[in-house]
ZATOR-118358 format. One line per 5 residues: their letters; for each residue x, y, z negated of C-alpha. Coordinates in steps of 0.2 Angstrom, whole numbers, plus 5000, padded with zeros to 4 digits. Layout:
N
a> X,Y,Z; ...
END
This chain:
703
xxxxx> 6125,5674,4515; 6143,5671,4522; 6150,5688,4530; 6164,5687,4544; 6179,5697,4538
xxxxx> 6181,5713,4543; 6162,5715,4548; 6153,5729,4542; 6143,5715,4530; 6159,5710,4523
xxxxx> 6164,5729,4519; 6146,5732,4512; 6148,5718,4500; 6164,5724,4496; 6158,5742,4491
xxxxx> 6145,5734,4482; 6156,5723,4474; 6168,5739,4468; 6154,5749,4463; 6146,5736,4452
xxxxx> 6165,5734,4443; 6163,5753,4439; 6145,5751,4433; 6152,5736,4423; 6165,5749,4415
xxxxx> 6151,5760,4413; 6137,5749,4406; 6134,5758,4389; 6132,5775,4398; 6119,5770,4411
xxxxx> 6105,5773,4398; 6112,5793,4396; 6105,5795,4414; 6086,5791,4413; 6081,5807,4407
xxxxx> 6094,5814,4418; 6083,5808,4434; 6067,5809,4425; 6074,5830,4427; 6079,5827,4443
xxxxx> 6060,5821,4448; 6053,5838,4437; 6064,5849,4445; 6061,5843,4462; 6039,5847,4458
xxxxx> 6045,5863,4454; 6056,5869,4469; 6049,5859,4483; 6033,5872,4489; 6018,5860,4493
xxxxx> 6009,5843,4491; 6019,5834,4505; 6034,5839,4499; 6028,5831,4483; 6022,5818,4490
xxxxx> 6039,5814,4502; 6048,5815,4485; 6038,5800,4477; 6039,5791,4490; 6058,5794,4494
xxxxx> 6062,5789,4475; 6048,5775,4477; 6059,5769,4492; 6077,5771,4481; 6067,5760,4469
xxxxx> 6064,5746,4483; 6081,5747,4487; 6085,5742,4470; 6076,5727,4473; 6084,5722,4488
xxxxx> 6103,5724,4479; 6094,5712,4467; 6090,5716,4450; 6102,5705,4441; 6116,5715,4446
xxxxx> 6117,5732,4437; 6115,5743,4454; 6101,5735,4460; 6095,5739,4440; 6101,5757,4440
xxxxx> 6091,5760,4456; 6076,5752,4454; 6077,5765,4435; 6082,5779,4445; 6069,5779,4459
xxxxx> 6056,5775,4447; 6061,5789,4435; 6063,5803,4448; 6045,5796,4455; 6039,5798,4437
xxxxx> 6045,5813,4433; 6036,5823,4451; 6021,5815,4445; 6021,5821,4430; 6025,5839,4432
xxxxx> 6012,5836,4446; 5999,5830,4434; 6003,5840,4421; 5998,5857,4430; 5982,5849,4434
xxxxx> 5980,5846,4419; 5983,5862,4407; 5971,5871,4423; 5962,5882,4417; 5952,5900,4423
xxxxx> 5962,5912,4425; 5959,5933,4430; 5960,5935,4450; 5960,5954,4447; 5963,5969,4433
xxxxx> 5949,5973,4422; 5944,5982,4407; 5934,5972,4396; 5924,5976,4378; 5922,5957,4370
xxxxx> 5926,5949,4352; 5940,5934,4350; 5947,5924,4337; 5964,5928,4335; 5974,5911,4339
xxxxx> 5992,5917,4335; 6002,5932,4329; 6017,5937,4334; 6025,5954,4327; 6037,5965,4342
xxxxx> 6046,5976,4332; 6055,5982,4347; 6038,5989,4355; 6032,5994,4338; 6017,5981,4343
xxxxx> 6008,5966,4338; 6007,5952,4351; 5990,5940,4350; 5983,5925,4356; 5964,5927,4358
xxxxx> 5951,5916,4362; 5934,5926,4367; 5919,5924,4362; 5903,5925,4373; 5914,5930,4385
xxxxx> 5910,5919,4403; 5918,5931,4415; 5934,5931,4405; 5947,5918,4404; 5947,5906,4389
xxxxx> 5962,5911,4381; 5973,5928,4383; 5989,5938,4377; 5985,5955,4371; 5998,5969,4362
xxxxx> 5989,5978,4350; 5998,5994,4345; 6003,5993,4326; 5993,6008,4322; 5977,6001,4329
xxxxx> 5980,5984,4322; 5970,5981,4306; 5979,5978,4293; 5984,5960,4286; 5980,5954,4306
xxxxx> 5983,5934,4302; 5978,5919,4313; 5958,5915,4310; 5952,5932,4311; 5938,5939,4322
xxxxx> 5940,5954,4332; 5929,5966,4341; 5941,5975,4352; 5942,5985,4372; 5957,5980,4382
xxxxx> 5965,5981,4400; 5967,5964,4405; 5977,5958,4420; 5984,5942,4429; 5999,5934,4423
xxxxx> 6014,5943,4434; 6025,5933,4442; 6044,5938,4445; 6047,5955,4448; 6064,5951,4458
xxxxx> 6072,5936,4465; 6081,5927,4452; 6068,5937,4437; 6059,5927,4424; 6042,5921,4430
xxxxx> 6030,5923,4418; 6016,5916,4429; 6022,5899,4425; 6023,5901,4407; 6007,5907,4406
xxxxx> 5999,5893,4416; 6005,5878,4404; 6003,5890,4388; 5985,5890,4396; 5984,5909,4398
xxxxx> 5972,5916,4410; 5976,5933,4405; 5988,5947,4400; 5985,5967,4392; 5984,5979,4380
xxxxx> 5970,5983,4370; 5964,6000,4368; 5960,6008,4351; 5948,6003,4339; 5952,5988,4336
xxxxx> 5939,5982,4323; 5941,5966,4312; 5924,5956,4311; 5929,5944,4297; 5948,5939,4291
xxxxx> 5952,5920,4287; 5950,5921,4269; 5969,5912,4266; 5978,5925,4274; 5983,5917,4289
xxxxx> 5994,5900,4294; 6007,5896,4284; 6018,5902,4297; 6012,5919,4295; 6010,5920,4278
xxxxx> 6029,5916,4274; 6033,5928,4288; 6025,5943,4278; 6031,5937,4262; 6048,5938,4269
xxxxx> 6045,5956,4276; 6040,5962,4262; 6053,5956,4251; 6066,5962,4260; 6063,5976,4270
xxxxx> 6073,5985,4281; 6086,5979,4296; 6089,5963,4288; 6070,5957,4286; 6069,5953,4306
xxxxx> 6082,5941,4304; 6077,5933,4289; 6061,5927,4296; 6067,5923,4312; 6078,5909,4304
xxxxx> 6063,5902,4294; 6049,5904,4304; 6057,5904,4322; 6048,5921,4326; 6061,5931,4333
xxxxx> 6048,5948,4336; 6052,5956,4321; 6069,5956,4328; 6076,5975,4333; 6080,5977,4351
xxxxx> 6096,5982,4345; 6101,5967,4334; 6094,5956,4346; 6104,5962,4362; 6119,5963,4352
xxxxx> 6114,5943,4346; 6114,5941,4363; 6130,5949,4368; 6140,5941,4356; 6133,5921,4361
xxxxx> 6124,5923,4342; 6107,5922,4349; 6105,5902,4346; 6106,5907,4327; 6088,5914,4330
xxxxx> 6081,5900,4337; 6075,5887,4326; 6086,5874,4333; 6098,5858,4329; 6109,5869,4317
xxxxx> 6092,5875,4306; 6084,5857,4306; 6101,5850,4302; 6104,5861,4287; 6085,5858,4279
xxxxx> 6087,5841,4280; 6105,5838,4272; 6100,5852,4260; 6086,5841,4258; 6094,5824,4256
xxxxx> 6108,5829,4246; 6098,5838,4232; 6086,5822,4233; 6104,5812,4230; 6110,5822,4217
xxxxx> 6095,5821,4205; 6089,5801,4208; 6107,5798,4204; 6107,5807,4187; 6098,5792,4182
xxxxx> 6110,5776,4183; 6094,5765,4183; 6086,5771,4198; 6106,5773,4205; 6109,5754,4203
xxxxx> 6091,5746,4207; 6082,5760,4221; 6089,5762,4239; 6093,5779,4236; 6098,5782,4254
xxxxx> 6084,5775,4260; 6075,5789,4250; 6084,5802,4254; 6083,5800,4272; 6064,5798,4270
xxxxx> 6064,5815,4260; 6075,5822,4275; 6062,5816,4288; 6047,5823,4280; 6058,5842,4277
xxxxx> 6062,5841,4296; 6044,5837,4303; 6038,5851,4292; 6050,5863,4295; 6047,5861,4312
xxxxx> 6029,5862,4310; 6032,5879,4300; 6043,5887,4313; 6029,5884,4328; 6035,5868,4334
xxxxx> 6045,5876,4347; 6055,5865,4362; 6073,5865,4353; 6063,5863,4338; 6054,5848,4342
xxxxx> 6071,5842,4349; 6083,5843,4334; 6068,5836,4323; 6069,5822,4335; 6088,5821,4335
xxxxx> 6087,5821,4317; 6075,5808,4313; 6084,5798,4326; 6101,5801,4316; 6093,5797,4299
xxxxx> 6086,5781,4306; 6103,5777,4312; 6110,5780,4295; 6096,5769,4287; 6102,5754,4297
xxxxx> 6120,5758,4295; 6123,5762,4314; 6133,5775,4322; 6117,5788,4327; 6127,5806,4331
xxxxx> 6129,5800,4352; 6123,5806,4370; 6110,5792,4367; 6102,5800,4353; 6101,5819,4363
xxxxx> 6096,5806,4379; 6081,5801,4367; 6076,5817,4362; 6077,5824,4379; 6065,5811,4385
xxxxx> 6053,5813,4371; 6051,5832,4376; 6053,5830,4393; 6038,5815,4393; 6028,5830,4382
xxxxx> 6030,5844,4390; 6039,5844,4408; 6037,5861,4412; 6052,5864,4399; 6066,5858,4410
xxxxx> 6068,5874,4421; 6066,5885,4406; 6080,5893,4396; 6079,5885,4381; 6078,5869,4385
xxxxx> 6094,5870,4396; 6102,5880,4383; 6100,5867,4368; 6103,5853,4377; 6118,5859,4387
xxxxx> 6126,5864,4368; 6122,5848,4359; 6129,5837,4376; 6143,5848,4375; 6147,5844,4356
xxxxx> 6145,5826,4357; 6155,5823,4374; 6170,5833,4367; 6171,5824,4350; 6168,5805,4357
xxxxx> 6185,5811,4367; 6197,5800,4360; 6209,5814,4358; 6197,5824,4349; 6192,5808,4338
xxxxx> 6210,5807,4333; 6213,5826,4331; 6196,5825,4320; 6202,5810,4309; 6202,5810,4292
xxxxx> 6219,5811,4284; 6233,5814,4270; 6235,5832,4272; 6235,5850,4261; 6220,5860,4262
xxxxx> 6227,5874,4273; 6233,5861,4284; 6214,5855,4284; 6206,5869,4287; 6218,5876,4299
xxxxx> 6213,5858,4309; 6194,5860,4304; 6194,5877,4311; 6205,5873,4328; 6189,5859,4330
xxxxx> 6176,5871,4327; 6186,5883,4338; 6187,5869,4353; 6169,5866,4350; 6165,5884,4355
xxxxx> 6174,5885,4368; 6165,5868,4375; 6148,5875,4371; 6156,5891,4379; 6160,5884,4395
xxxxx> 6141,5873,4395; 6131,5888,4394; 6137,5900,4403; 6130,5896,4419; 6115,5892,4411
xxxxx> 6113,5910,4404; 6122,5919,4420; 6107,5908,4429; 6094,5916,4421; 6099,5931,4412
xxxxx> 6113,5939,4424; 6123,5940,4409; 6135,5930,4395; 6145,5935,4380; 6162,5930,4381
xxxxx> 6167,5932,4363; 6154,5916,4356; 6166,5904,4353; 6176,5916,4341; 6159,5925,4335
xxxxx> 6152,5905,4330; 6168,5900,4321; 6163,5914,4308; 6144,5917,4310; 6139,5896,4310
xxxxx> 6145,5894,4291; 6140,5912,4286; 6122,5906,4291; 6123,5888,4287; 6130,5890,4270
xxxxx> 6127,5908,4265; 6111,5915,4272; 6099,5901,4274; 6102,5895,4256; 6101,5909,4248
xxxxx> 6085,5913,4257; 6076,5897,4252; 6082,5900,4235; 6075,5917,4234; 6059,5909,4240
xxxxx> 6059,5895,4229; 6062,5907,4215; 6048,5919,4219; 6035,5907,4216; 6040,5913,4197
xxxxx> 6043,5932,4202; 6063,5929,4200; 6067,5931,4220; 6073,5949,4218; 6092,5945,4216
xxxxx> 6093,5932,4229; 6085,5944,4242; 6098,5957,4237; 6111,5945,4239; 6103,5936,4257
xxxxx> 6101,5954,4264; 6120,5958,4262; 6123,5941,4270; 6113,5945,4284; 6120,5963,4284
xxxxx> 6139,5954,4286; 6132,5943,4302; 6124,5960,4311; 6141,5966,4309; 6148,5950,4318
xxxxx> 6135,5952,4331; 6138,5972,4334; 6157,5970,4333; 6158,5956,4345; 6144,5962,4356
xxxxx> 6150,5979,4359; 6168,5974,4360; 6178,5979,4377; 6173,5965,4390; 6160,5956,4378
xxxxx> 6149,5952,4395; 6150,5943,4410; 6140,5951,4421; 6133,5940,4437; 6120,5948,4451
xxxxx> 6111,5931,4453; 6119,5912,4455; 6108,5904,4468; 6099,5888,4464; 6111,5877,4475
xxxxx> 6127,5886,4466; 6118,5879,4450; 6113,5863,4455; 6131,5859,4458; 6137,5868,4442
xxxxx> 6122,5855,4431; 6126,5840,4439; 6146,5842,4441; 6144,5844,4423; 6133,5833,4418
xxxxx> 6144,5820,4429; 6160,5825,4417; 6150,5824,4400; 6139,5806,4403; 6154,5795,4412
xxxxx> 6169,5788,4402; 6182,5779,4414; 6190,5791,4425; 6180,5794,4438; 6171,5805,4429
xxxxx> 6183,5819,4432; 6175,5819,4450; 6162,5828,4443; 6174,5842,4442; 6172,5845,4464
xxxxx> 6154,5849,4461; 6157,5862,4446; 6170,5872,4455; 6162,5872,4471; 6146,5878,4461
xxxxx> 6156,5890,4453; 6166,5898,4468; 6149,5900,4477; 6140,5907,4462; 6157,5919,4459
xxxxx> 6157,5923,4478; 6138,5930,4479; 6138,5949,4484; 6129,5961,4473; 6113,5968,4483
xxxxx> 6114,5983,4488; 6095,5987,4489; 6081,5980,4473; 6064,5983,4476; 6051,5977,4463
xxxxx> 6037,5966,4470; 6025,5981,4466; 6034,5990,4478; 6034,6004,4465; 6052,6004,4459
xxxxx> 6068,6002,4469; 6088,6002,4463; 6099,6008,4477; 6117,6003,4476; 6129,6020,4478
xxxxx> 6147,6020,4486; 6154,6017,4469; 6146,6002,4464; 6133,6009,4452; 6113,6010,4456
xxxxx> 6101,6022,4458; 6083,6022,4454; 6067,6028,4464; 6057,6036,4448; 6066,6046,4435
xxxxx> 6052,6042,4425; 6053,6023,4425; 6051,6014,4406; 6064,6003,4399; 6058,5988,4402
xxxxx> 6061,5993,4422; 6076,5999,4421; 6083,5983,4410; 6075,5972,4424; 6083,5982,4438
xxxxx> 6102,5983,4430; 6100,5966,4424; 6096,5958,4443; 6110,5970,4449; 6122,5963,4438
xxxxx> 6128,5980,4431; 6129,5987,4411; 6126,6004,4415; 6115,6016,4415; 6104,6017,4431
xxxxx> 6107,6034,4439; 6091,6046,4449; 6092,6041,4467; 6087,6062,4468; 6105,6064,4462
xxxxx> 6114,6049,4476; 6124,6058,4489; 6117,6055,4504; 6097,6056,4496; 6085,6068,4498
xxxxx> 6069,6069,4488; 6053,6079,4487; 6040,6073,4476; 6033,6062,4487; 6045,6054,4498
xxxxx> 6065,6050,4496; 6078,6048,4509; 6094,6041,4507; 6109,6035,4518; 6119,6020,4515
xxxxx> 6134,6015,4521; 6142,5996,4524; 6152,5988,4534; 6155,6005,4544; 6138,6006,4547
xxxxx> 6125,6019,4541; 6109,6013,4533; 6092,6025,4533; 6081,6021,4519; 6063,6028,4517
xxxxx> 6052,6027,4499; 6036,6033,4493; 6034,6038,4476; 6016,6046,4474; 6000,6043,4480
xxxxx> 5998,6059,4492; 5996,6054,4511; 6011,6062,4522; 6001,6068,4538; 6003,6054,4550
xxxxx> 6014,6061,4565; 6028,6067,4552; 6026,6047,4542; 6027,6041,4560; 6044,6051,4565
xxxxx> 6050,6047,4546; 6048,6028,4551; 6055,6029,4566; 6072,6036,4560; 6075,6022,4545
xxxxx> 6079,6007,4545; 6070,6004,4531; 6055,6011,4525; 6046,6005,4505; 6029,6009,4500
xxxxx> 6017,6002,4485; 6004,6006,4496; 5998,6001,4513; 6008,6011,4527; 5998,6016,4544
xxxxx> 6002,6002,4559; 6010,6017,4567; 6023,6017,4554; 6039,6006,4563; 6055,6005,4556
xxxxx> 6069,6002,4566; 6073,5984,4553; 6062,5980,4536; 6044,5988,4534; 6042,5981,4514
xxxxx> 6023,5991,4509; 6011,5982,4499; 6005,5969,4511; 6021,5964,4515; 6024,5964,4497
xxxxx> 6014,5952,4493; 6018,5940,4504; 6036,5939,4499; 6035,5947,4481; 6052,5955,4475
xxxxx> 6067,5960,4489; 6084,5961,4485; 6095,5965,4500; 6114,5964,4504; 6117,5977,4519
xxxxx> 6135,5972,4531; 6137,5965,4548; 6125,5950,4544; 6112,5958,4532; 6105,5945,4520
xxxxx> 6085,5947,4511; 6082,5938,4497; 6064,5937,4492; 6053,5929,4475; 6039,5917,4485
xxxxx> 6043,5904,4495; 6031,5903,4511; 6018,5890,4510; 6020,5889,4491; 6006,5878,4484
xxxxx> 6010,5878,4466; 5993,5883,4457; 6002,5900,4448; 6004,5904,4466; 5990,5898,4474
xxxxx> 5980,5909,4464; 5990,5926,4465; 5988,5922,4483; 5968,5921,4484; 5966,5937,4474
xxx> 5957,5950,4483; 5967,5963,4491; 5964,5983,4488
END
């Protein structure tokens, strides 16, 4: 179709003309994207609230997808399009699907409940000095088909394995949702793990019959380890076989955390990687002792098939977990690539194993893990097919200080890389990321990849004759050396960064800004960089709230003159006070809102004043269950601003701002406040949200 020159057809068909020379440019990298909008179409299930914003998203992408059409297929825009819009579609539906599908019953309402179960899974928490289970009941209608219960390690019989039958009394509850804005939202877990229910069981707890074998593999290697080595180390150990990290100390594992040297727990792309090349070469090694079979067999061939069958099954072993199932899928990817004699270590071969889980299980996408593992390995593999950091990385004539000295700079850039991908991820969901990984990996990686985990498997190789003893000795100084690393880097001055929350749009331009940079290859990649920094500066500039209040309504952290917080109960547990100084982006100890200036507390009731912005904020909390007579609750009201109760207050009862009592509460779930000029509420539960999780929590009776 002729256009007249200068028209707006004529400028239309030039853009489409520039922007198909840059897709030209950037043919080989348009695959890298599918998954990328297969996420977008996940994502956008999981924060859009109801069926016709669902349904508005299909259609929108359905529509980008038509439009694709009309460009015409032949050209690669119309192509990318028509990909895109079908992939975004797709990947709604499927998270949409999904959740109908894994459906199941699940508790409206606390009980208490005397039932037997089979014991599904077994999961040890040495930080709670516990055992977590999965149980499935038995003759049990009014219970949900399958629920997570912590047995206290005193009442648990003894030898608990997967298979047993157990007669037990427990407290069962719904699964909770976040707490506070920003928390971890167990609800959702629960609903695609199928979990109708959460508790604690009460003692006895009485074994019915025991699975004669002790237990799933899984289980079993996990208690020979514990019982070989016993003592700090033993937590570690099983974690990097098994993948079950509850043996784990809470101190060891925060300090893990602290120093970026929590991945080394999780079965992941660096465990799979080691099994199979320990695998293939020792398979290499002893087909070639004989020349015969080195001269007539494809010994590669072999190997790589030996390789394959070590990854599946150590994936298997360690519970099949996301990363898991992702680096087995990188790997067997890799070993076909090697097989065929192509280059296979690329973004297409993370884009493949991204779509494999992402096809399998949707609902990892917003999780940590996921993010985590696939921002590292993108990370990795966009640095070294730089062409800078392919020449840096070239082999060469050189001494071995000088190689090392190079090997260790790359490992160092690595780091930093990974570094730089995962921090907003962990600030995003943890409030929180060590800023001493990239130096604590350049020593930790090889002292696990070529110390710890061989000598493990060698001492359990070598216990199938009773001659493990001296390889445990040896593995449990080894691990004794990377604690060291962990405490040293974790504890060291300015370890942390410390973030009160990074809103989801501050995050959503860090993920694609980056995601821009790391899949393109001619120059206007670096574009992505706006988005990033823009993310960044927004998620940097977010103020610290001033005022947490759990969704319960039974915990609040009150932020004092001198940044630090004060809580409601001096009593609180742990797990509160981590949750609160977490969401408040703070390291310290929480201080007694009795002891705030300005607070005044009796038993029943707190007041405290607050001041921002030049002016003065009056805050009014509950903390028992004894009614304050109604005409002194009523003047009480009147003169705050805000007034928090974990129980209904009387209609009477009028603040001068916020009323947050329990059926306010549960409309809007957890409240995180920032006092000033302009106060600003954020709140957990989007109004009108239809996701099933939700929709349930919502229709449970009220008390």
């Amino acid at each position: 179709m002729p256009f007249a020159p200068g028209g707006r057809g004529w400028r239309l068909d030039g853009a489409l003309a520039r922007i198909e020379a840059w897709l030209e440019g950037e043919r080989d990298q348009l695959p890298l994207w599918l998954p990328v909008m297969l996420g977008l179409g996940i994502a956008g299930w999981f924060m859009l609230p109801d069926r016709a914003s669902w349904t508005a998203l299909i259609a929108a992408a359905l529509g980008l997808a038509l439009a694709g059409v009309a460009v015409g297929l032949a050209r690669r825009t119309g192509f990318a399009l028509l990909a895109g819009g079908l992939a975004i579609a797709g990947g709604c539906a499927l998270a949409w699907a999904k959740a109908e599908w894994v459906a199941v019953p699940v508790l409206t309402r606390p009980v208490v409940a005397a039932f037997d179960a089979d014991v599904e899974r077994v999961q040890q928490l040495a930080a709670k000095d516990s055992v977590r289970v999965v149980l499935r009941p038995i003759a049990a209608p009014t219970l949900p088909p399958r629920l997570r219960v912590n047995i206290a390690n005193a009442d648990a019989p003894p030898g608990l394995a997967r298979g047993d039958r157990l007669q037990l009394r427990a407290r069962l509850m719904p699964p909770p949702s976040a707490s506070l804005p920003g928390g971890y939202d167990f609800a959702i877990t629960a609903w695609f793990q199928q979990l109708g229910a959460t508790g604690k069981a009460f003692t006895p707890v009485e074994r019915l019959s025991a699975v004669p074998d002790g237990g799933s593999l899984r289980e079993r290697i996990g208690k020979h380890i514990r019982d070989a080595l016993p003592g700090q180390g033993a937590g570690i150990a099983v974690a990097l076989v098994t993948g079950d990290q509850g043996s784990v100390s809470e101190a060891d594992a925060d300090a893990m955390r602290r120093s970026g040297l929590a991945h080394l727990l999780s079965v992941s792309g660096l465990h799979i990687t080691a099994a199979v090349g320990a695998a293939m070469l020792l398979t290499l090694r002893l087909l070639a002792l004989s020349p015969a079979l080195a001269l007539r067999w494809p010994l590669m061939l072999i190997a790589a098939g030996v390789g394959a069958v070590t990854g599946i099954a150590y994936t298997f072993i360690s519970g099949a977990e996301v990363p898991t199932v992702r680096a087995c899928v990188a790997a067997l990817l890799v070993l076909a690539g090697l097989v065929i004699g192509r280059e296979a270590l690329t973004l297409r071969l993370v884009a493949a194993g991204a779509l494999v889980v992402l096809l399998v299980w949707p609902e990892a996408l917003i999780g940590p893990s996921f993010q985590l593992s696939f921002a590292a390995v993108v990370a990795i593999i966009a640095l070294h097919e730089h062409p800078r950091m392919r020449a840096f990385t070239a082999a060469r004539e050189e001494g071995p200080l000088f190689r090392l000295g190079r090997n260790a700079a790359a490992l160092l850039l690595s780091g930093i890389a990974v570094e730089i991908a995962l921090a907003p991820i962990a600030l995003f969901h943890f409030h929180r990321e060590g800023l001493y990984g990239a130096l604590a990996n350049i020593v930790a990686i090889p002292v696990t990849t070529f110390v710890v985990m061989p000598l493990e498997v060698l001492a359990l190789l070598f216990d199938l004759v009773g001659l493990g003893a001296p390889f445990w000795w040896a593995t449990g100084k080894a691990i004794a050396l990377l604690l060291w690393i962990a405490h040293a880097a974790g504890n060291a001055p300015g370890a942390v960064a410390l973030l009160p929350g990074v809103p989801r749009g501050a995050f959503a331009l860090i993920v694609a800004g980056g995601l821009w940079i790391s899949l393109w290859r001619t120059r206007l990649r670096w574009l992505g960089a706006l988005p990033f920094a823009a993310g960044a500066a927004w998620a940097l500039a977010v103020p610290a709230p001033d005022l947490l209040v759990t969704a319960d309504g039974r915990h609040l952290a009150l932020r004092g003159a001198g940044g630090s917080y004060a809580l409601l109960r001096p009593k609180a547990k742990d797990f509160v006070r981590d949750m609160l100084s977490e969401a408040a982006g703070i390291d310290d100890e929480l201080a007694d809102l009795d002891d705030l200036p300005g607070a005044t507390c009796t038993a029943d009731t707190c007041r405290a004043t607050i001041r921002a912005d030049g002016r003065d904020w009056h805050l009014l909390a509950t903390r028992s269950a004894y009614l304050t007579p109604i005409r002194a609750m009523n003047q009480a009201c009147a003169e705050a601003d805000i007034v928090i109760s974990d129980r209904r207050l009387p209609r009477t009862c009028r603040p001068r701002w916020l009323k947050l009592d329990k059926p306010m509460l549960e409309r809007t779930g957890g409240v995180a406040i920032v006092f000033g000029e302009n106060p600003t509420v954020r709140i957990t539960k989007m109004a009108g949200d239809q996701h099933a999780w939700v929709a349930l929590a919502s229709a449970r009776p009220r008390r």
